[in-house]
TORKOL-4160 file (C-alpha; in steps of 0.2 Angstrom, whole numbers, padded with zeros to 4 digits, m for minus):
337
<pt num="1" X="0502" Y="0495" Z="0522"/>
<pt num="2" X="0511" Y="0479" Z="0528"/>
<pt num="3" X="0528" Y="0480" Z="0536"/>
<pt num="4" X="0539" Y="0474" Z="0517"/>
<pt num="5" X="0533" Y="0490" Z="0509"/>
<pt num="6" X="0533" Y="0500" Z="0525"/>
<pt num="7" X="0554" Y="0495" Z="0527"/>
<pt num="8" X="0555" Y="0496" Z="0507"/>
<pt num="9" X="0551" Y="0515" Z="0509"/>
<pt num="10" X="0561" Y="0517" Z="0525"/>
<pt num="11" X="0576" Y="0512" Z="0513"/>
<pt num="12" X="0571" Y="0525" Z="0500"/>
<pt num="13" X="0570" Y="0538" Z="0511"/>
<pt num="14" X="0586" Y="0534" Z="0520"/>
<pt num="15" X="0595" Y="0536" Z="0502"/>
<pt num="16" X="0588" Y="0552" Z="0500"/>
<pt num="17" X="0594" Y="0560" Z="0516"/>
<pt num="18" X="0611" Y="0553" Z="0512"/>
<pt num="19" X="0612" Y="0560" Z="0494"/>
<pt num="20" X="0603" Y="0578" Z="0504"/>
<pt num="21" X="0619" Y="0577" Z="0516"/>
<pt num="22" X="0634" Y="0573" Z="0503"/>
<pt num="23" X="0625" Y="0588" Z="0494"/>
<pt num="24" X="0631" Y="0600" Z="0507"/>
<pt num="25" X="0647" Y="0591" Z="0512"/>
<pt num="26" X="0652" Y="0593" Z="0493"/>
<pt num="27" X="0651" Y="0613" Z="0497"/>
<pt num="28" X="0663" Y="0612" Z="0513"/>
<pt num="29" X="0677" Y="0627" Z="0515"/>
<pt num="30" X="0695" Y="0621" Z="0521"/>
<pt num="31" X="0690" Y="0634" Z="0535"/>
<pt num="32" X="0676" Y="0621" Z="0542"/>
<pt num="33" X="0661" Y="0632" Z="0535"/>
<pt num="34" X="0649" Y="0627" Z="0521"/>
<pt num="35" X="0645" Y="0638" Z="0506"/>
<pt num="36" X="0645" Y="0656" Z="0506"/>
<pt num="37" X="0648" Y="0662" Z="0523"/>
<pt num="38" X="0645" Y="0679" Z="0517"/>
<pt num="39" X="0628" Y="0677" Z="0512"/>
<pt num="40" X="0621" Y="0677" Z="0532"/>
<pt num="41" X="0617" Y="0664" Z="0542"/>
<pt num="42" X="0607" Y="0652" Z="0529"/>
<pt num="43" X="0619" Y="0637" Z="0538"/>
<pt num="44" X="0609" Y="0637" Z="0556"/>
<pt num="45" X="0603" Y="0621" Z="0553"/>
<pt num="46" X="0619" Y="0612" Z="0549"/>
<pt num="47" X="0622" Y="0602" Z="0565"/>
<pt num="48" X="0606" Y="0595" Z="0569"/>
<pt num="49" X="0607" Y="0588" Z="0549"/>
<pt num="50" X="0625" Y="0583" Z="0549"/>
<pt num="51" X="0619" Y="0573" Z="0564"/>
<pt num="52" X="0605" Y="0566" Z="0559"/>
<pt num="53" X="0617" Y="0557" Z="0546"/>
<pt num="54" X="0629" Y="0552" Z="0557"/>
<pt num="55" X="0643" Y="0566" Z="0549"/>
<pt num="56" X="0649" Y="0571" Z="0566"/>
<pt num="57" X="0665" Y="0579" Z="0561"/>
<pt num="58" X="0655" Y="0589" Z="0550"/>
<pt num="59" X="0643" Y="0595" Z="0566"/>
<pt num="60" X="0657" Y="0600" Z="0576"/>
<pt num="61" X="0669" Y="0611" Z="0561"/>
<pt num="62" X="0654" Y="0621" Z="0560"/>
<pt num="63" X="0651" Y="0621" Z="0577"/>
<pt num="64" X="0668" Y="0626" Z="0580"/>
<pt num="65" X="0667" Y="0638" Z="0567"/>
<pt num="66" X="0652" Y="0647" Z="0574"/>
<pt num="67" X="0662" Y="0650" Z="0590"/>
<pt num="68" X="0675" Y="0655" Z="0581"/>
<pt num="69" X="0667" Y="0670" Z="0571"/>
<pt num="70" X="0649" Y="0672" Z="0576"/>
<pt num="71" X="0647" Y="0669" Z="0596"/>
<pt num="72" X="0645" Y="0686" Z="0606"/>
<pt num="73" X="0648" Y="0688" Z="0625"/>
<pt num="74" X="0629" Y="0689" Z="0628"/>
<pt num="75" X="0627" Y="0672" Z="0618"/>
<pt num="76" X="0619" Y="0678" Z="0603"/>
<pt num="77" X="0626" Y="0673" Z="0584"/>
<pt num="78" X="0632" Y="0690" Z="0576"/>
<pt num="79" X="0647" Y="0698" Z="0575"/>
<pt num="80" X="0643" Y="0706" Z="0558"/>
<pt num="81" X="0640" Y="0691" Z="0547"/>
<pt num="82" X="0619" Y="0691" Z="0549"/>
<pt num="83" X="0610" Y="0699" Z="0533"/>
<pt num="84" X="0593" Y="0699" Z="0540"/>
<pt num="85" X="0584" Y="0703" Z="0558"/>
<pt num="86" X="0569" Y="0688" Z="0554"/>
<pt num="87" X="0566" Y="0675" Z="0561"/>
<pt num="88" X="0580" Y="0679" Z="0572"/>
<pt num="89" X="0575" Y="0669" Z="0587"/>
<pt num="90" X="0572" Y="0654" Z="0576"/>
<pt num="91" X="0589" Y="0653" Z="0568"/>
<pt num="92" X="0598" Y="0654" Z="0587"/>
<pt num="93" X="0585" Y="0641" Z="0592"/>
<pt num="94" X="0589" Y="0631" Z="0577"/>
<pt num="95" X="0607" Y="0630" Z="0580"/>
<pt num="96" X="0604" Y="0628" Z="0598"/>
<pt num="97" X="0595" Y="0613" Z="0595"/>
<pt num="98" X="0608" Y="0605" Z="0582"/>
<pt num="99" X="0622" Y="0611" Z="0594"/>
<pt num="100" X="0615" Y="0601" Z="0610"/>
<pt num="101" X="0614" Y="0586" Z="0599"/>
<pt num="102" X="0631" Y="0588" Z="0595"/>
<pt num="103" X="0636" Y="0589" Z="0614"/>
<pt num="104" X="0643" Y="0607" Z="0611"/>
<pt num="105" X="0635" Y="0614" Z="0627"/>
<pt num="106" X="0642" Y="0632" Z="0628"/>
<pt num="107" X="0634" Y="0635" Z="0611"/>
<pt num="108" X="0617" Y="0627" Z="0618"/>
<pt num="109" X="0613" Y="0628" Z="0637"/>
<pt num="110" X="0627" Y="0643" Z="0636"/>
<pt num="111" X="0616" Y="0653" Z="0623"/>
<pt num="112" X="0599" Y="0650" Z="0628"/>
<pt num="113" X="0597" Y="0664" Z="0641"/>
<pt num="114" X="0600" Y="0675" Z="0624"/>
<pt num="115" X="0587" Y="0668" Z="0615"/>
<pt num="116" X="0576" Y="0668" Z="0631"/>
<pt num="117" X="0578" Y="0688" Z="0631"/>
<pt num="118" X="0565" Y="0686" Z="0615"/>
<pt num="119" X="0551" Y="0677" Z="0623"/>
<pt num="120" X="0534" Y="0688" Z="0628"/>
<pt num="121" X="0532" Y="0684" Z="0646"/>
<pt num="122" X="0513" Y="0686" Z="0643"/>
<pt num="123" X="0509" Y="0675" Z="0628"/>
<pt num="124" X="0523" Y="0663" Z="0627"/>
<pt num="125" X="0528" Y="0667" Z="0610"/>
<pt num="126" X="0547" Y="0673" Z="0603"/>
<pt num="127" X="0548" Y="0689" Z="0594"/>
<pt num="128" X="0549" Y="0686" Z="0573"/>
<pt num="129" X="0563" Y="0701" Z="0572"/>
<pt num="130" X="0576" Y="0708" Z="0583"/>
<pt num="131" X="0576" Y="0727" Z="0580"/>
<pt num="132" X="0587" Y="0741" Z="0587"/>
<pt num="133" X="0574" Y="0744" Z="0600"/>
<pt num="134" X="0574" Y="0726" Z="0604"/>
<pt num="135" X="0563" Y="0713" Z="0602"/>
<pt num="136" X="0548" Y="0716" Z="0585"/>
<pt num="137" X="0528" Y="0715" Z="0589"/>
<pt num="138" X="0523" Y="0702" Z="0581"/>
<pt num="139" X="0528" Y="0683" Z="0584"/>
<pt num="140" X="0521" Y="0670" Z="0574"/>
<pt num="141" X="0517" Y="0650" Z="0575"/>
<pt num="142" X="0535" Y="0644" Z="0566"/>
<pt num="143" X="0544" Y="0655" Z="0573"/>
<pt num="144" X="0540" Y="0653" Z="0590"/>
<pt num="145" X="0539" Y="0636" Z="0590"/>
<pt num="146" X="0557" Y="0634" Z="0583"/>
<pt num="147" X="0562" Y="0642" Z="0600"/>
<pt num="148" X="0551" Y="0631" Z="0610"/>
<pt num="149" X="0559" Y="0615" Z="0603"/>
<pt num="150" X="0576" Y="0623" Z="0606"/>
<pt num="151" X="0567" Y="0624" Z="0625"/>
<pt num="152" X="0563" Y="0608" Z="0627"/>
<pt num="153" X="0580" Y="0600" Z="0620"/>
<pt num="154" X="0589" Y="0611" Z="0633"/>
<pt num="155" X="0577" Y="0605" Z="0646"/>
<pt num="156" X="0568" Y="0620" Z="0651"/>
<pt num="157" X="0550" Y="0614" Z="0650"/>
<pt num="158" X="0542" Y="0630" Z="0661"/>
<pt num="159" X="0549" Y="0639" Z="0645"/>
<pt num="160" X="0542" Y="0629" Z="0632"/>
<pt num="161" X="0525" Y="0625" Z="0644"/>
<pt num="162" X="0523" Y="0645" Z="0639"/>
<pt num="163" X="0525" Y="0643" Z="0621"/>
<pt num="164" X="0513" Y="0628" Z="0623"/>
<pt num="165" X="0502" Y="0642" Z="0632"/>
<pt num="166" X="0506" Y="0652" Z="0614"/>
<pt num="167" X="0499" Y="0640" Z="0600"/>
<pt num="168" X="0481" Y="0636" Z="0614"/>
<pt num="169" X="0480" Y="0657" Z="0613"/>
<pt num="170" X="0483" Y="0657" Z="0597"/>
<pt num="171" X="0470" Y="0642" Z="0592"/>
<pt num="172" X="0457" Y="0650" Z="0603"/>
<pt num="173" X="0456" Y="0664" Z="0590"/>
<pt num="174" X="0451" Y="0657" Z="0575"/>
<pt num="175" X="0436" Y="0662" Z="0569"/>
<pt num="176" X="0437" Y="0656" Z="0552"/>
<pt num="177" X="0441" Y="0638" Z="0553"/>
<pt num="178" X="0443" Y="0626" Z="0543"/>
<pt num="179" X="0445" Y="0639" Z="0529"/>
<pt num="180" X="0458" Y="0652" Z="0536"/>
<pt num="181" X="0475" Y="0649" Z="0548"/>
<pt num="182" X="0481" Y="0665" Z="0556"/>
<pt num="183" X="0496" Y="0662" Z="0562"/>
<pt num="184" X="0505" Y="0679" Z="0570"/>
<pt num="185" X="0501" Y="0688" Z="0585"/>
<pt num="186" X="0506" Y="0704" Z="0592"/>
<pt num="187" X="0516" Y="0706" Z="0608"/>
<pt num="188" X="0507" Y="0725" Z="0611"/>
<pt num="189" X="0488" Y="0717" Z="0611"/>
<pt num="190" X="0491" Y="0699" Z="0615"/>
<pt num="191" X="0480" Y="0697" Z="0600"/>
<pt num="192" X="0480" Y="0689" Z="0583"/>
<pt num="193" X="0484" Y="0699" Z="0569"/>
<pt num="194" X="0471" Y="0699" Z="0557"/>
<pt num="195" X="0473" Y="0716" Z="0549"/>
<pt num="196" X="0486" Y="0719" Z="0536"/>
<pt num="197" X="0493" Y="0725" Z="0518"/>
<pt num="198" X="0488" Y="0711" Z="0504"/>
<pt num="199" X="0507" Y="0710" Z="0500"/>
<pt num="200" X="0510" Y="0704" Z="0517"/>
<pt num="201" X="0498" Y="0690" Z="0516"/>
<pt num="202" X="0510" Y="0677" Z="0516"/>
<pt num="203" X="0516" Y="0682" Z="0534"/>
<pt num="204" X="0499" Y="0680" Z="0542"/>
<pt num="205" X="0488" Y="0669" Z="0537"/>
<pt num="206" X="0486" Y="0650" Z="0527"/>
<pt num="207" X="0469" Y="0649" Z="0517"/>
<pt num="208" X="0467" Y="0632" Z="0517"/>
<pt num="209" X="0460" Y="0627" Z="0498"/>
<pt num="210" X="0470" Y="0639" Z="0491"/>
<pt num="211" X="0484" Y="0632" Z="0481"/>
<pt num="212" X="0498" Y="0646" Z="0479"/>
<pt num="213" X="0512" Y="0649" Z="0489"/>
<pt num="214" X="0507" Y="0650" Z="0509"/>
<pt num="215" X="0516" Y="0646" Z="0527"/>
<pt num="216" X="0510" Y="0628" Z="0525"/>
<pt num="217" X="0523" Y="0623" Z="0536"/>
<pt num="218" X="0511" Y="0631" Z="0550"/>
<pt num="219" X="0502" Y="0616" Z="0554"/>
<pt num="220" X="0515" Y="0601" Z="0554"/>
<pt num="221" X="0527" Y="0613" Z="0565"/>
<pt num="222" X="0514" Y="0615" Z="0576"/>
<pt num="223" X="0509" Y="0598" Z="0581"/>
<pt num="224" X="0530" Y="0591" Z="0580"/>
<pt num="225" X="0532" Y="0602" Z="0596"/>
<pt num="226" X="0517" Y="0602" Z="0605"/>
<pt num="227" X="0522" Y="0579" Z="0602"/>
<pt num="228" X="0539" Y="0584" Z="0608"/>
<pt num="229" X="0533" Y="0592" Z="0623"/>
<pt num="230" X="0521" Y="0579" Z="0626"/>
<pt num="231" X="0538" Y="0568" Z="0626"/>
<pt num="232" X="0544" Y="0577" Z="0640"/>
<pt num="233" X="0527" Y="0582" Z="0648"/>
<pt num="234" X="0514" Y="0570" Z="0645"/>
<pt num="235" X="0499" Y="0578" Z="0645"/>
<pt num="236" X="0483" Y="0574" Z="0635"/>
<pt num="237" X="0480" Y="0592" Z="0631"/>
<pt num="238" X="0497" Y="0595" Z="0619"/>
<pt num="239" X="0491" Y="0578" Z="0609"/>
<pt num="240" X="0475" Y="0587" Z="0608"/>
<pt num="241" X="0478" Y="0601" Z="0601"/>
<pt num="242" X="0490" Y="0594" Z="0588"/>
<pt num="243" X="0477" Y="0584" Z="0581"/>
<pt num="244" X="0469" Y="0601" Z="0578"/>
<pt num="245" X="0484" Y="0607" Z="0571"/>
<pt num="246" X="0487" Y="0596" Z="0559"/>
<pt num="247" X="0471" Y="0593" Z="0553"/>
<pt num="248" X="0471" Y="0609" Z="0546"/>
<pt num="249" X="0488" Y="0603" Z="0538"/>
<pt num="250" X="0481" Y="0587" Z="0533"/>
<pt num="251" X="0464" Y="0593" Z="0527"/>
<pt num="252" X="0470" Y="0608" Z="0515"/>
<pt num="253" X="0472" Y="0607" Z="0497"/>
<pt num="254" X="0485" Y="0597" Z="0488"/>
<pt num="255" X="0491" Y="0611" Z="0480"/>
<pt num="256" X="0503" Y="0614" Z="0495"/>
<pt num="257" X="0512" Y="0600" Z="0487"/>
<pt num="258" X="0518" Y="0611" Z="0473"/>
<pt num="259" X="0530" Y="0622" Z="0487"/>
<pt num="260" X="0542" Y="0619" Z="0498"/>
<pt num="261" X="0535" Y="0625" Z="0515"/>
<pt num="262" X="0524" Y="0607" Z="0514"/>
<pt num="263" X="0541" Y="0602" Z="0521"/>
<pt num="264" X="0537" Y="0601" Z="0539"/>
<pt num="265" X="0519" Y="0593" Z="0537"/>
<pt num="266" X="0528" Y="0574" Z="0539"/>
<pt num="267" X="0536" Y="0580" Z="0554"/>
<pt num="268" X="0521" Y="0583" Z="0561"/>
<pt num="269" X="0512" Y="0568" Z="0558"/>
<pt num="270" X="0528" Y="0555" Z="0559"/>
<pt num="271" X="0528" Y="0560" Z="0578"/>
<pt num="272" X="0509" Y="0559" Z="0581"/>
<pt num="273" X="0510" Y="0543" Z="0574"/>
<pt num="274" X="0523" Y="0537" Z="0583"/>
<pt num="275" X="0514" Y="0542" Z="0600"/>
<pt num="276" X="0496" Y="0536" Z="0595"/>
<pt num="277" X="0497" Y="0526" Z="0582"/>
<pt num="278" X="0484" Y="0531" Z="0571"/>
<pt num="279" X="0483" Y="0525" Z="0552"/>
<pt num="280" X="0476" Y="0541" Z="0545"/>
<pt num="281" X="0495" Y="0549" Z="0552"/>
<pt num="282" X="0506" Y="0534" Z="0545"/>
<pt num="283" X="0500" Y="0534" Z="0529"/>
<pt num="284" X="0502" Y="0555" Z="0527"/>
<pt num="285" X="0520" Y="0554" Z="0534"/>
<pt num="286" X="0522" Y="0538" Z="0520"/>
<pt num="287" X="0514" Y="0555" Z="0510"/>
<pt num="288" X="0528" Y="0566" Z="0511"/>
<pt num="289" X="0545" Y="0554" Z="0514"/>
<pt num="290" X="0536" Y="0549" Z="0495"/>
<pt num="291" X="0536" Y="0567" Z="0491"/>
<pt num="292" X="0554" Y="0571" Z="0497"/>
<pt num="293" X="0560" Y="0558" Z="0485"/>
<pt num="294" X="0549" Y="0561" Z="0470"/>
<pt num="295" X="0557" Y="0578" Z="0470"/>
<pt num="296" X="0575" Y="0576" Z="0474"/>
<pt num="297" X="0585" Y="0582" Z="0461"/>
<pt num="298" X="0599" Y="0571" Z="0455"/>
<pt num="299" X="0612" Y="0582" Z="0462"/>
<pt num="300" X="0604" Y="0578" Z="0481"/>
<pt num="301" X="0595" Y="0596" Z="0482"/>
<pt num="302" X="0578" Y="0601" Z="0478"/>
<pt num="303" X="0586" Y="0615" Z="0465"/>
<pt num="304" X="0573" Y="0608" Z="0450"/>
<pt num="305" X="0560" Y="0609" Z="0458"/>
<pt num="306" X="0560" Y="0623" Z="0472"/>
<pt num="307" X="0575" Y="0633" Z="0464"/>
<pt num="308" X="0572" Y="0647" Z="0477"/>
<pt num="309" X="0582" Y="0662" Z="0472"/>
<pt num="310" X="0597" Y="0651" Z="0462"/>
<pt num="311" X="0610" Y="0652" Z="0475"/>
<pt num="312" X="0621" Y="0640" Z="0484"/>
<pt num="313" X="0617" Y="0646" Z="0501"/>
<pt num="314" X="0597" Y="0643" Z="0494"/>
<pt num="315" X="0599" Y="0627" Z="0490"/>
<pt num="316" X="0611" Y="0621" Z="0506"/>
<pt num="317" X="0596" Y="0630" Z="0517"/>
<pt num="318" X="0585" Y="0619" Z="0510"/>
<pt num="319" X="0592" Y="0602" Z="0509"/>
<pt num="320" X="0599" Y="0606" Z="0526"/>
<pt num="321" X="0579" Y="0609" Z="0533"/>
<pt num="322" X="0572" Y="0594" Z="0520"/>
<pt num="323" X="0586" Y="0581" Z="0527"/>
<pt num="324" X="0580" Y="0586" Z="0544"/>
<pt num="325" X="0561" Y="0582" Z="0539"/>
<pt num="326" X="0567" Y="0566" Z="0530"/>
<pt num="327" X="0575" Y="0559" Z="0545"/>
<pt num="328" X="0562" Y="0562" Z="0555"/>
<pt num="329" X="0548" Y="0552" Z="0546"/>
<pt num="330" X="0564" Y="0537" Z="0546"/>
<pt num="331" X="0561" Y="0539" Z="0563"/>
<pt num="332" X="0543" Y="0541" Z="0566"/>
<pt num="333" X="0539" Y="0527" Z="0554"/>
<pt num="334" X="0551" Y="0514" Z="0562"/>
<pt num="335" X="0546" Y="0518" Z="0580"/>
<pt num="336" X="0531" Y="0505" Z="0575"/>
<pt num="337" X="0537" Y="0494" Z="0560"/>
């Protein structure tokens, strides 16, 4: 692909994560919120997006918003608004993130020992739920690694050196690769969990030439933060295990095309490229910017063609997760064009 097209696309893609942000801007609150607050925490994302697209003011109302009506002493996000106990840790780490770019410390350095309470001092990996007893068993790959990135922007590497420690257990114990991912593992047995009720399928395991609905995000999430740690940590071992990582993403069916959680596959590879270079990662990251754009709907979601549940705060989750994504394989493919 020479440099014209590569920039052409560049531009594409930067018009679809300005029509994903003025989406979400067109459903701001005169309280600095964004869509229906009283649907949970679905806006955990919002800084990190608003300032990917340079909507400062935006980051901040909800920052400020948050601190008004969400922040507990013990630096947790709950004061009654949360409807669901998953993927707890990954919605404070997610927020964290977002509010470190945005330079709102208290709400990022200031709530990580919170979120630092859910990490298994064994494996490395964050809990999935927060229960009245306290942390769940299981803890799987996304999940986990949401808290690690949250880690390694708030510069606590021996943290996300764990987590790190996490995805190399968790590779170790496949035993059914390149057909099957499993992708949670439980605190109690420092094991991967491999036995469970068929309805709960989509939880635990990706089967790789299946083309239904799966976790396919496991793979590109994967190798964006063992690239990011490599960042911070350079050491050959975290590139090599995302290559194995994302091949698994990169060599399953095209089916995963047809949902949503394909999202975080150009992640993945937009960072693997920008570190090493390779073609085989350039052209899969042009892949999904392509992808993102050929199925933006005309409002600036994705409502036509993942319409998820039909609510607002569906469709602002998502565009808020896909402008993220979007941004990033900006930046990874400009890092060498």
């Amino acid at each position: 692909m020479g440099t014209a097209s590569l920039n052409q696309n560049i531009g594409r893609y930067e018009n679809v994560k300005r029509r994903g942000v003025d989406y979400i801007l067109d459903h701001a609150n005169t309280d600095g919120s964004f869509g229906p607050v009283e649907d949970g925490f679905f806006f955990y994302r919002l800084p990190w997006t608003f300032l990917v697209a340079g909507e400062t003011r935006a980051a901040l109302s909800i920052c400020r918003w948050v601190r008004a009506n969400m922040l507990t002493e013990s630096g947790d996000f709950d004061r009654g608004l949360r409807k669901l106990t998953d993927a707890y840790a990954y919605r404070n780490a997610t927020f964290i993130y977002g509010a470190h770019m945005a330079r709102q410390y208290d709400l990022s350095v200031g709530c990580m020992p919170f979120l630092l309470s859910l990490q298994d001092h064994l494996s490395g990996g964050f809990a999935n739920d927060l229960t009245a007893g306290g942390p769940g068993d299981t803890m799987d790959l996304p999940y986990t690694v949401g808290s690690g990135l949250a880690c390694i922007a708030t510069g606590d590497l021996d943290s996300a050196r764990r987590v790190y420690g996490y995805l190399d257990s968790l590779w170790a114990q496949q035993d059914e690769l390149p057909d099957r991912l499993y992708y949670n593992m439980s605190r109690r047995t420092q094991k991967v969990v491999r036995e469970f009720d068929h309805a709960d399928r989509f939880w635990n395991v990706v089967v790789a030439q299946e083309p239904v609905l799966q976790r396919w995000t496991v793979g590109g999430i994967a190798s964006a933060f063992l690239s990011r740690l490599y960042m911070s940590d350079p050491n050959p071992d975290y590139i090599s295990l995302a290559r194995r990582y994302m091949k698994f993403s990169m060599d399953s069916t095209d089916g995963q095309f047809d949902f949503a959680p394909a999202c975080k596959s150009g992640w993945g590879s937009s960072l693997l490229y920008q570190i090493t270079g390779d073609p085989e990662y350039r052209e899969w990251t042009v892949r999904l910017g392509n992808w993102f754009a050929d199925t933006q709907s005309s409002d600036g979601s994705w409502a036509d063609t993942f319409p998820g549940n039909g609510s607002v705060s569906s469709h602002i989750h998502l565009v808020a997760e896909f402008v993220v994504h979007v941004d990033n394989i900006i930046a990874g493919l400009s890092s060498r064009s």
